[in-house]
C-alpha positions, 0 to 999 in steps of 0.5 A, spaced: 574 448 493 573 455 492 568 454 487 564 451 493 565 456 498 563 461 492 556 457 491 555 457 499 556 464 500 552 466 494 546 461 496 546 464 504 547 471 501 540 469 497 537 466 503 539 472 508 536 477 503 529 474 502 528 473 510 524 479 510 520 478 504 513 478 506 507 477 502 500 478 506 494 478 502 493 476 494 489 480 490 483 477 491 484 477 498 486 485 499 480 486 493 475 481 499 478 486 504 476 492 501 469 491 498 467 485 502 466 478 500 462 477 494 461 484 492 463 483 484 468 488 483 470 490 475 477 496 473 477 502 471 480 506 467 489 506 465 490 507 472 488 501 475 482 503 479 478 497 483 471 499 484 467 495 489 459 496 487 453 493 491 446 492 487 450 498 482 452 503 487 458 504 488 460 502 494 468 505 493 475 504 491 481 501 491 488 502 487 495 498 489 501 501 489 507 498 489 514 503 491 521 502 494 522 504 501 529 503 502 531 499 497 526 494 497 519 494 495 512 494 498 505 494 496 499 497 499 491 496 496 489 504 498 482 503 499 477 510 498 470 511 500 465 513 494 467 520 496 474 519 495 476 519 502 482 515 504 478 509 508 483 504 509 490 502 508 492 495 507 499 493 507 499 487 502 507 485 502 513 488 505 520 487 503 523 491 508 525 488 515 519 488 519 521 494 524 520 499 519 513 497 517 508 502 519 503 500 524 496 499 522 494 505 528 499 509 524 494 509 518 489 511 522 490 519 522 491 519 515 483 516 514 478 522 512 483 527 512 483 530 505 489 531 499 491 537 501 493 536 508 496 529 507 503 531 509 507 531 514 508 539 514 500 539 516 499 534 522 501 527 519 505 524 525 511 520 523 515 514 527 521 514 528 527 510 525 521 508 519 522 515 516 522 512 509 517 508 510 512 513 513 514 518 507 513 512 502 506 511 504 504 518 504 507 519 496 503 513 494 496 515 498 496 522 495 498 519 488 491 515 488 487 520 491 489 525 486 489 521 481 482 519 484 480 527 483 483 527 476 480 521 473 474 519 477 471 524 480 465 528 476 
């Protein structure tokens, strides 16, 4: 019998701690949501940088970055204009309970505003009781706008 309330409690451990799991767009969708539907888009470089391109102009950039919030990952596509500006942030999985999960609106004032202002001492407002998960996106946006500036700016 104790076999058996061992299994239970393992599958209902398992099922408990996958609940919030939450996967909203697949690659090719998130890379749609960047650069628009049937927009070719090629990688570039060691850094995995999307490049979306309409009659060989480049019409911007995209990098997902995947992160540990609390415990639990999330991955966000970060969308950059040409320029290197952030233009958007999409949230493509979150693993964490849903209330911690910052609100599109929330994204918002960070679009356009340069690297070195990209900091909570400088003007970012963060959401109560998702503190992490605020800071976390952050770090993963100032990751891929520097990275931007060291690789593909010229």
């Amino acid at each position: 019998m104790k076999p058996l309330k061992l299994i239970l409690l393992l599958g209902l451990l398992t099922a408990a701690n996958s609940s919030f799991a939450t996967v909203f767009y697949s690659k090719s969708e998130a890379m749609e949501l960047a650069f628009g539907k049937g927009t070719p888009v090629e990688q570039l470089g060691l850094f995995t940088f999307y490049i979306g391109k309409n009659q060989d102009k480049i019409t911007g950039y995209a990098a997902i970055e995947t992160n540990t919030v609390r415990t639990k990952p999330e991955t966000l596509m970060i969308v950059l204009t040409p320029e290197g500006e952030l233009q958007k942030v999409y949230t493509l999985a979150f693993h964490e309970p849903p209330e911690y999960m910052p609100p599109e609106r929330w994204f918002e004032q960070l679009y356009k505003r340069p690297l070195a202002d990209m900091d909570f001492n400088k003007g970012v407002d963060g959401i109560a009781g998702a503190k992490l998960s605020t800071r976390a996106n952050i770090d993963s946006i100032r990751k891929v706008m520097a990275i931007y500036q060291v690789l593909v700016k010229k």
